[in-house]
N, C-alpha and C positions, 0 to 999 in steps of 0.2 A: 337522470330522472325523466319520465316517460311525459309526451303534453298531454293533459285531458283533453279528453273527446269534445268534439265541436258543439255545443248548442246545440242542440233539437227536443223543436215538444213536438207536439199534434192536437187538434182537434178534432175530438170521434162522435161525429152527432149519430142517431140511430134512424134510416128513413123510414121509419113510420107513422110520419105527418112532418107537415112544414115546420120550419124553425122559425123560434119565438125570439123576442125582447132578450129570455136568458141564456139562448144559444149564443145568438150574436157576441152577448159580450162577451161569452167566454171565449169562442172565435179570435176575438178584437184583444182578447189579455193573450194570448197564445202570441197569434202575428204581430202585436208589437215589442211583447220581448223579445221576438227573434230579430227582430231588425237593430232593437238596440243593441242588441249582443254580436249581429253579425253574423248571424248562425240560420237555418235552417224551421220552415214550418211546416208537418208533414200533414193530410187530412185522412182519415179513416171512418171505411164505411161500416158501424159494428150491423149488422143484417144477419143478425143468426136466426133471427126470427122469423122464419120464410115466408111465415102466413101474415105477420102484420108488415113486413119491412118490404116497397111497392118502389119498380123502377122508378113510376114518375114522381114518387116521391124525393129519389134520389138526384132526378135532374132536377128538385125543384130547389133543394141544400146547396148545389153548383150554383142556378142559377141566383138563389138569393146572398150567398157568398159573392161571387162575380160582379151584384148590383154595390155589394159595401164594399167591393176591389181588395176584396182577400182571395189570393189563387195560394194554391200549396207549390212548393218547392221540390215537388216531385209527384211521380205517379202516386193516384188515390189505392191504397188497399182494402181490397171486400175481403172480409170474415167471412161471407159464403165459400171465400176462394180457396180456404186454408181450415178445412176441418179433419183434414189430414191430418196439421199439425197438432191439434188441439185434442182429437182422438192420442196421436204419440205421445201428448202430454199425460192423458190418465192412464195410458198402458206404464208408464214410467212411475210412475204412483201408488199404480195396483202394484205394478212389481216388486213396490219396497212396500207392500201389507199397509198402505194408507186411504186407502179408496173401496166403497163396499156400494152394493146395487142394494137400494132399500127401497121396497113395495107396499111402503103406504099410503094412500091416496088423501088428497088437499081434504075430505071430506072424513076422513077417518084419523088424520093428524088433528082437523077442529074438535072433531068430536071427545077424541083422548083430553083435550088442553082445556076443552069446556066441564070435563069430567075432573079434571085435577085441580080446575077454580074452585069445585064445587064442593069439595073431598075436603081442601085443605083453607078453602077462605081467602085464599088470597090469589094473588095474579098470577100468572103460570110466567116463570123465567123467558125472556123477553130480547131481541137481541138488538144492537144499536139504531135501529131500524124502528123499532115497536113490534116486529114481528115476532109471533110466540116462537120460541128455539123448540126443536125437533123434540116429542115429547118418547119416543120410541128408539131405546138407544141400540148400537150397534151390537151388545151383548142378546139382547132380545130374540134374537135368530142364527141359530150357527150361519158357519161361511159354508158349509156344505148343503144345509136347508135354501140358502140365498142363492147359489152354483145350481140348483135344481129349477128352482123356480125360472130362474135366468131362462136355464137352456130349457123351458117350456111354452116358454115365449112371453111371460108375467110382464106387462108395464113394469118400468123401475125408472130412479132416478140414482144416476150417481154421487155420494154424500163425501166428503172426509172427513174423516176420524181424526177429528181434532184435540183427543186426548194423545195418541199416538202421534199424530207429525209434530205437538208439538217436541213433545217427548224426542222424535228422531232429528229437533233441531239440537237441541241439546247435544243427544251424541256427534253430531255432525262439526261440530263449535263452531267457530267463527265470531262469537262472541252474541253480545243480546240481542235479540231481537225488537228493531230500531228502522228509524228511516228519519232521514234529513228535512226540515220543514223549512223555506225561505219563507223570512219574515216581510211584510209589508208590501212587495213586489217579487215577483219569481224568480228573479238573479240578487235577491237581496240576501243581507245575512242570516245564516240559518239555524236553528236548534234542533236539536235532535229528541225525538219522541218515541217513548217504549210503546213498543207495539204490544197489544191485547187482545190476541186472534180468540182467545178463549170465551172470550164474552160471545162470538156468534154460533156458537156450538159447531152443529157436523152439519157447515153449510155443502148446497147442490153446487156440484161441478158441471155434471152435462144431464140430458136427459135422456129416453130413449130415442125420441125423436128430433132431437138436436143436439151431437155430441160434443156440445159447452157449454161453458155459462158466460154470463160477465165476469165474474170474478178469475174464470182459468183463461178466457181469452183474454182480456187487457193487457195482463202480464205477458203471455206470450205473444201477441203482438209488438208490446213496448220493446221487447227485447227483439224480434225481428227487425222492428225497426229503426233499432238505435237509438230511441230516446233519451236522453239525457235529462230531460225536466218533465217531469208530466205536470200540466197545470189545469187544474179542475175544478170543479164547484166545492163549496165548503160541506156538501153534504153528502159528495165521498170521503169525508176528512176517517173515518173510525173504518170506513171499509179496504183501507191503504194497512191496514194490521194483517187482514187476508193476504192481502197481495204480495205483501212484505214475506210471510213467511211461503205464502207457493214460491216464491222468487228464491229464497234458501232453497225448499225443498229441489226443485228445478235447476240450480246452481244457474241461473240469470240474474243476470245485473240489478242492484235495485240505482232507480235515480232517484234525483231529487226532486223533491214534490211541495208545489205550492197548493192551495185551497183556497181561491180567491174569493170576495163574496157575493152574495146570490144576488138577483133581483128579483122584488117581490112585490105581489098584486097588492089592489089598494086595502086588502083587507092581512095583509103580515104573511102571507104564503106565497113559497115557490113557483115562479110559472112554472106551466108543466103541462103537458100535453093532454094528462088525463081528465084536467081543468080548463080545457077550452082557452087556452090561453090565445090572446090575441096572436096571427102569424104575423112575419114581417112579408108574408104574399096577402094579408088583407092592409096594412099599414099601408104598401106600396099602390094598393087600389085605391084606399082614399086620399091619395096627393101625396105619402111621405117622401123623404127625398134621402137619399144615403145618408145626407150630410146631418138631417135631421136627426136621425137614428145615430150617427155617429158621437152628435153631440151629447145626448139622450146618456150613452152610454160609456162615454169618453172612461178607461178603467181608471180608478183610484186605488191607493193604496190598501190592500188588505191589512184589516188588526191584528197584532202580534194575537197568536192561536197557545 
């Protein structure tokens, strides 16, 4: 009988602004399970985003890591460095008929979704996010109309066809589609949870102008880099269904995955970048001190999910 593979998570902050109160902790839940375990903490720069994601932003993740004395256990990996891989990801995809270029613009998907509230009275289908699901399905446009538009240079985004992959997990067997959840702590006991990729329709893979997303990078990086535990915010918990099944489709490892919990401003919401949240580069301007923050955010057990 073969050993399991060593512990390893990561923490993947995005440099497009300083990290907050809820970076850290998740930071802080990463590096001290790997200590108890004995195993390895990797860091990853996700920077697909070229226009928001700013070098000095990226020394500023180092250096406010470095102040709370979390170094990674190996070299940092940039997602700028590897969109090689990430393009071979959807050529592997298109190749099994799972991935189509669809050209409709943010403003002609609202428009569809506000016409379908309006037709039918009720809310247009919704995906675990609250975002309205893609209202223009991939039957809408032959693959030959799509191959034309492509090679005329049309904006697209790349979608998959989440009626067919899931379908091609099926044929593929291996059994349900599933992923392992550690209860209460990341090396804790686990249950297993069915995965429900169908709830988020024919989510975007890459764009024209950046060929990934979150959801096709994470997984191929995890699997580059050997992860064994991914442990992350509780409010990736429903988009680990996605991941779960590109990880079949892909034939990459799935690991095991905790969702620890958030922290949240004084009014019940996620810090989050696009809410001003307090940095821990303004915290350290007005007097705080590691240990402060440390204490602040010491991890506690997450509730059985």
């Amino acid at each position: 009988m073969s050993n399991p593979a060593p512990f390893t998570c990561r923490f993947a902050p995005s440099p497009n602004g300083r990290l907050h109160l809820g970076h850290a902790f998740s930071a802080l839940v990463n590096v001290e399970a790997a200590r108890r375990m004995g195993g390895t903490f990797l860091l990853r720069m996700e920077d697909i985003d070229t226009t928001r994601c700013r070098p000095e932003y990226a020394r500023g993740i180092l250096d406010d890591l470095a102040w709370l004395g979390i170094f990674p256990d190996g070299p940092v990996r940039w997602q700028s460095d590897h969109f090689g891989d990430y393009a071979a990801a959807i050529a592997r995809l298109e190749a099994m008929g799972l991935v189509y270029p669809a050209f409709e613009s943010r403003s002609q998907i609202a428009g569809a979704v506000i016409g379908l509230e309006s037709a039918t009275g009720r809310p247009a289908p919704r995906d675990p996010d609250g975002a309205p699901l893609n209202p223009f399905p991939r039957a809408a446009m032959s693959d030959a109309a799509r191959a034309a538009l492509r090679d005329q240079g049309a904006p697209f985004v790349v979608r998959l066809d989440m009626a067919a992959s899931i379908a091609a997990v099926r044929e593929l067997g291996g059994g349900p589609l599933s992923w392992e959840e550690a209860q209460g702590v990341p090396e804790g006991p686990r249950k297993v949870v069915e995965a429900d990729a169908a709830r988020w329709g024919d989510v975007v893979l890459a764009r024209k102008d950046v060929p990934t997303s979150y959801h096709l990078s994470v997984v191929v990086d995890d699997a580059a880099q050997g992860i064994t535990h991914v442990i992350r915010g509780m409010d990736l918990y429903h988009a680990t269904s996605v991941h779960v099944l590109l990880q079949r489709l892909l034939g990459l490892p799935t690991p095991a995955y905790h969702h620890h919990r958030l922290i949240l401003d004084d009014s019940g919401y996620k810090l989050s970048k696009s809410n001003s949240a307090t940095s821990l580069n303004a915290l350290r301007a007005a007097g705080a001190t590691p240990q402060d923050v440390l204490l602040r955010l010491s991890p506690q057990p997450t509730p059985s999910t």
